[in-house]
C-alpha positions in Angstrom: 72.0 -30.0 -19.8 68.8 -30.8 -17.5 67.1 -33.0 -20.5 68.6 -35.4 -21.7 69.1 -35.0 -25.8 67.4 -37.9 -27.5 65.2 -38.9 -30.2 61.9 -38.4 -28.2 62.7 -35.0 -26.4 63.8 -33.6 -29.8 60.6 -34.8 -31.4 58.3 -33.5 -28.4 59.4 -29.9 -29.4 59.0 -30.7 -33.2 55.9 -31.3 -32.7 54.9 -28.8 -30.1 55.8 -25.6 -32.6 52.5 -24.7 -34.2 53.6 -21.4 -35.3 54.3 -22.5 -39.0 53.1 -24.9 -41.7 55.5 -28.1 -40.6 56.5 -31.2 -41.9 58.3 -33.5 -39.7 60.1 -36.9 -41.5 63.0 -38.8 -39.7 65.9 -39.8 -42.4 68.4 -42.0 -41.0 69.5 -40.8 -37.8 68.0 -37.1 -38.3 65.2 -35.2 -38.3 64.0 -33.2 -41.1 61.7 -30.2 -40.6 60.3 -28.0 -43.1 58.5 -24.7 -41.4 56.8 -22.7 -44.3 54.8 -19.3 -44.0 53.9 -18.0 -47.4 57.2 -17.7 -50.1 59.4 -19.0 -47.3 60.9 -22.3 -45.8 63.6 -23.1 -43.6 64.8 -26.5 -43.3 66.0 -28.1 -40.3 67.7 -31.3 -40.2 69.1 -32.3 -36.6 71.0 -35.2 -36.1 69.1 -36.5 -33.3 72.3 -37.9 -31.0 74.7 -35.3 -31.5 73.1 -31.7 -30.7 73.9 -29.8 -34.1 71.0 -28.2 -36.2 71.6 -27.2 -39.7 69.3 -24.7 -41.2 68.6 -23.7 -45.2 66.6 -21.2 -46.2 64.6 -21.1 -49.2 62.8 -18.0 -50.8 61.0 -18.4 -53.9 61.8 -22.2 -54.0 65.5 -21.0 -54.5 68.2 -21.2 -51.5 69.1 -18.2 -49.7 71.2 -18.8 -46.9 72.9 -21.8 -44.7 74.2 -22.2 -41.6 74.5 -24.2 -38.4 75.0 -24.3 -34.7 75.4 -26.6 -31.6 73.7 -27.1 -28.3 77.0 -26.4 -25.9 75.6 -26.7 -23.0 72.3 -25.0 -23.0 69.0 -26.6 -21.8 67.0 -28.7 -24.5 64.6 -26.7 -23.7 66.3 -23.0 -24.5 68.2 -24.6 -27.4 64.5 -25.9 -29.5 63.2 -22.4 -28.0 66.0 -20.4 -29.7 66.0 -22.8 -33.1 62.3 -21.7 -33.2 62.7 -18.1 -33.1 65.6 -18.2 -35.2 62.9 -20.0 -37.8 60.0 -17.3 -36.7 62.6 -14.2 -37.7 63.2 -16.0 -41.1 59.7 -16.7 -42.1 57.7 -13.8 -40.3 60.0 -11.0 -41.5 61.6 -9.1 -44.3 64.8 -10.8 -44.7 68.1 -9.6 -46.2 71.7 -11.3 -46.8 74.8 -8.5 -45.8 78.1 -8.9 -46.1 80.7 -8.3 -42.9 84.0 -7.7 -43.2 87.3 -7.3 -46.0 88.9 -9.7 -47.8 89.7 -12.8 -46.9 87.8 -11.8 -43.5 84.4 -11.2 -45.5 81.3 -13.3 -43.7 77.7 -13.1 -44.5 75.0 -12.3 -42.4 71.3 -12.7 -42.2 69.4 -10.5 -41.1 65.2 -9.8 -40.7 63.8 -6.1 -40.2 62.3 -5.3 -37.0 60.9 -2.0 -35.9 62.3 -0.1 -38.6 65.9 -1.6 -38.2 68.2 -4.5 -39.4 68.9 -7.4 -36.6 70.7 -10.8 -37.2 68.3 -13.5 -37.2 70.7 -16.0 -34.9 70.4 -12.8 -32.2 
């Protein structure tokens, strides 16, 4: 990773996405960040040490969908880039929940529509 993760370069890109309505509030050692557009929210919390986000998404005041991921060994900077368009499908999009798979195999999916197709909102 060419930036170090900490605290302060997490924040820096917090505070840099201006996309969205945003609420920033540090709880322990985490982030929380709310991004909002219109009947939407997705909720970031990022433990600021250890490189995971987790995200819940809220339509309607209700939850929707959860799910997380890790930095590996991406740049901070392509890692807070990607979060943020992960967030920007979600709230700037028609959204939908699809299950994947049989049985004890079955996963869910969300996905946003984009030029008149379906496409997974982590892609």
């Amino acid at each position: 990773m060419t930036q170090e993760l900490n605290k302060e370069a997490i924040l820096k890109y917090l505070e840099s996405w201006s996309d969205f309505d945003k609420d920033i509030s540090e709880e322990g050692k985490a982030y929380k960040v709310t991004l909002s557009s219109e009947n939407k929210v997705v909720v970031i919390t990022t433990p600021y040490e250890v490189g995971e986000f987790f995200l819940d998404f809220i339509i309607d005041g209700e939850p929707y969908y959860s799910d997380w991921f890790e930095i590996m060994n991406d740049p901070l900077s392509e890692f807070m880039s990607y979060t943020k368009k992960v967030a920007d499908n979600f709230l700037s999009n028609n959204v939908r929940v699809v299950s994947r798979g049989w049985w004890v195999f079955k996963t869910h999916e969300l996905q946003f529509q984009c030029n008149g197709g379906w496409n997974n909102v982590f892609n």
